[in-house]
N, C-alpha and C positions, 0 to 999 in steps of 0.2 A: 353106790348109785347103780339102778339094775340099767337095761341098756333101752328100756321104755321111756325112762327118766330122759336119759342122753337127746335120742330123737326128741321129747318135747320141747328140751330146752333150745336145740339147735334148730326146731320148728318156730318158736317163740323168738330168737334171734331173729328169723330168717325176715317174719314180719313186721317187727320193730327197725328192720335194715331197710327192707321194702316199704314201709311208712315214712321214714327217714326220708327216704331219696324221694318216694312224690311231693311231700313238702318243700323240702330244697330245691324241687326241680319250680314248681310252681309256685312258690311263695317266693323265690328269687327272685324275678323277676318287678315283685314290686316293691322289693326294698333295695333297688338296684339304685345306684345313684343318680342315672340316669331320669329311669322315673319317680325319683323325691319328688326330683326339680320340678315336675310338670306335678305331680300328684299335691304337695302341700300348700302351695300358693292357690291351686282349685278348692280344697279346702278350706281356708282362710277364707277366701271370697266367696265363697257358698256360708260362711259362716256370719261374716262381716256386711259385708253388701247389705242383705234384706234389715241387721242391728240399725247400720249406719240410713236406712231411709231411700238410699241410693235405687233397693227394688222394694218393690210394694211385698211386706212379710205375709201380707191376707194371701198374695199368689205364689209366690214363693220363700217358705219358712227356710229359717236358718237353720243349720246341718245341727245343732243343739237339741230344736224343738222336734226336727226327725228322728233324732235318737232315744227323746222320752219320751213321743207315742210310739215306737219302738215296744219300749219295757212295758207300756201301758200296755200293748194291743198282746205281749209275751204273757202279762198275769190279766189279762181280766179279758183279752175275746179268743183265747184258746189256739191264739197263732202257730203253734207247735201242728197241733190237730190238724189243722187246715193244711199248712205245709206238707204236713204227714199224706194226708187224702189227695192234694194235687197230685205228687210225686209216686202216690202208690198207682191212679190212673196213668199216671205218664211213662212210668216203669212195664205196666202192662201192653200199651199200644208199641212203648218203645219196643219190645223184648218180640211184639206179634212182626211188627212190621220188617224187622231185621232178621229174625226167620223164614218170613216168607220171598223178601227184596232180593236179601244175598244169593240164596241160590237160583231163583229166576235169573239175574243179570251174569250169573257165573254162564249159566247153561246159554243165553243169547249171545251170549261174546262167544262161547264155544263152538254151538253149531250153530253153520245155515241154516238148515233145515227148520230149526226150532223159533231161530231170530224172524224165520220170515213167516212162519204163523202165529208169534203174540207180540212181536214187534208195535206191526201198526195198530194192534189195543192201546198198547198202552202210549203211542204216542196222541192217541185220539183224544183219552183221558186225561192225560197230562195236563195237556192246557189249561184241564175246567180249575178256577182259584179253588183254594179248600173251603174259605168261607163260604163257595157258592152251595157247598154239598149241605150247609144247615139245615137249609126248610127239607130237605129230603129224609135225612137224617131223623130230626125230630119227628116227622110221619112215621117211616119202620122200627126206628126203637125207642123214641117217646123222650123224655123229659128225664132224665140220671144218668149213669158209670157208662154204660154202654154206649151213648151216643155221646159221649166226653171221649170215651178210646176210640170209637170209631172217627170219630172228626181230628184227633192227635196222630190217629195210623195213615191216613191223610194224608196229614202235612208230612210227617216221616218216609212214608214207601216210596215216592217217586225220586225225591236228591238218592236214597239210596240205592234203587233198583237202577238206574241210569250212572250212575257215577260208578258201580259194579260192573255194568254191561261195557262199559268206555272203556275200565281198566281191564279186562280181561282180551277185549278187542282187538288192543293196542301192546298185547303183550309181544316183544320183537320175538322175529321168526328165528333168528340165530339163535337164541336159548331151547324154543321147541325143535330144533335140526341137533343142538347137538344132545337134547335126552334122546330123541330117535334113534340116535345115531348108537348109543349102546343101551339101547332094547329096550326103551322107557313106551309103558302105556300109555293110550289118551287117558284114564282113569288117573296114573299116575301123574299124569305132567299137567294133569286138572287142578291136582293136591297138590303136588309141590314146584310145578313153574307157574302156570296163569294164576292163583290165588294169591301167591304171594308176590306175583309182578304187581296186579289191583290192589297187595292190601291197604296201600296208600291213596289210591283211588278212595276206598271201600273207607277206612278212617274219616276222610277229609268230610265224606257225604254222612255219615254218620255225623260230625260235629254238624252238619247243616241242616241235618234232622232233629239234632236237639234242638238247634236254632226255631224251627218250623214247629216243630211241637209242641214248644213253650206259646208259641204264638198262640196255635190252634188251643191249649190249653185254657188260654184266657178267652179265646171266643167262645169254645164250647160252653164253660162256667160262665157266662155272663147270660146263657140262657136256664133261667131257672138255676136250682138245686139249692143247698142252702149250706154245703160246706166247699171247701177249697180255698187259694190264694185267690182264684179270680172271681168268684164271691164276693172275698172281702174287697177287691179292687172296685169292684160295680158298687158294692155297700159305701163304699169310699164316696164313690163317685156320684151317687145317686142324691147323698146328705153333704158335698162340694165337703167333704174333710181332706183336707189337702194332703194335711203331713202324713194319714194314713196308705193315703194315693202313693205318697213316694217312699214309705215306707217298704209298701207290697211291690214296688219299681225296682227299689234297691233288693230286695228279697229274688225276685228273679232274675236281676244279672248274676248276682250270686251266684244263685244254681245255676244258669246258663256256664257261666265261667268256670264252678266246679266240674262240673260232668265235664265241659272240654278238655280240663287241663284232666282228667283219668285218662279220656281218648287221648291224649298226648303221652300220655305217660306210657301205655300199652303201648303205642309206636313204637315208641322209644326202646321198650322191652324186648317189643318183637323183629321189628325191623332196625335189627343192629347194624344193618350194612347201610342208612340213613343217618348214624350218631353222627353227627359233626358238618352236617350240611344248612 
């Protein structure tokens, strides 16, 4: 075995260990005994209930009949597809707005100077709801991808640019006194004291941006376009197909819950002086 061999194999470990552990870390918790008790009895009654007459099944189908329009909507309306195009719009706005958020709120928490000339921008903006930027929207970029990420960038930049600026703000002065004290730059203590005092700022607002995004995702998609999850939600909803309605419901807690539990995970990874709190 030459020594190229070695390293791939102990590369291929490394990520079947790190796959391992986000599994365990996030799928624990809902085979925790804990949440059985509350998880399978919800089940049952979501199954039973509308069976037994108790809820009207025309409003709400039993968790059976959600499962095989399910398979139906997986082979015959290309729900893959659709998922696939939500997620690749939403990975773009995600990917713009956390590039441009994280370091505006690093530098406002850093300097004066700077907090007090885009400060009150963006707390002017803030307020406005994101649904309110639609009709604006739809005028400068029209009806497709563009104004689907610009109305997701939206909902994302503000929880993070503010939840960045708060954790960098709030960084205690006893850590930046003692890098001064053996000869640490502002450059330096940029990097490794205020960023990594925020990162947990910076995470949390991140999960609250997936949160936002997913939203603004289905509002953007319900104007126009003829592919995505919130296409088929409106499609759903326009022809009252219920069980496809909660289908597309349960498909985006999903993803909401997965992407969290990554940002959870990267905590975890990065900010090891938080394991066990």
């Amino acid at each position: 075995m030459n020594i190229n061999d070695t390293y791939e194999t102990k590369g291929w470990r490394r990520v079947i260990q790190e796959l391992w552990g986000f599994l365990k870390n996030s799928l624990g918790n809902f085979f925790s005994p804990e949440f059985l008790t509350i998880l399978i009895p919800l089940l049952f009654l979501w199954e039973f209930l509308p069976r037994w007459k108790i809820l009207p099944e025309s409003l709400i189908p039993s968790l059976s009949t959600v499962a095989r329009r399910f398979w139906f909507m997986f082979w015959h309306k290309d729900l893959v597809f659709h998922i696939g195009w939500s997620m690749g719009r939403f990975f773009a706005a995600f990917a713009i707005a956390v590039v441009l958020a994280v370091p505006v709120g690093l530098l406002m928490g850093w300097n004066l100077k700077i907090r007090a000339y885009v400060l009150p921008l963006w707390q002017l903006l803030s307020p406005i709801p994101p649904p309110a930027w639609v009709p604006m929207t739809i005028i400068f970029f029209g009806i497709g991808s563009k104004m689907h990420i610009f109305l997701m960038f939206i909902g994302i930049f503000y929880p993070v640019l503010f939840n960045t600026y708060q954790g960098i703000k709030d960084t205690d002065p006893r850590y930046l006194a003692s890098g001064r004290v053996f000869g640490a730059s502002e450059f330096t203590l940029l990097r490794k004291v205020y960023f990594w005092h925020a990162f947990g700022s910076i995470i949390m607002s991140l999960k609250t941006g997936v949160a936002m995004g997913l939203v603004m995702l289905l509002i953007g998609e319900s104007y126009g376009g003829r592919m995505g999850i919130g296409y088929l939600l409106g499609q759903a909803k326009d022809y009252f197909v219920i069980p496809e309605m909660m289908v597309c419901m349960v498909i985006l807690g999903w993803i909401g819950w997965f992407l969290i539990e990554v940002l959870k995970y990267v905590e975890i990874k990065l900010a090891v002086w938080k394991v066990g709190r």
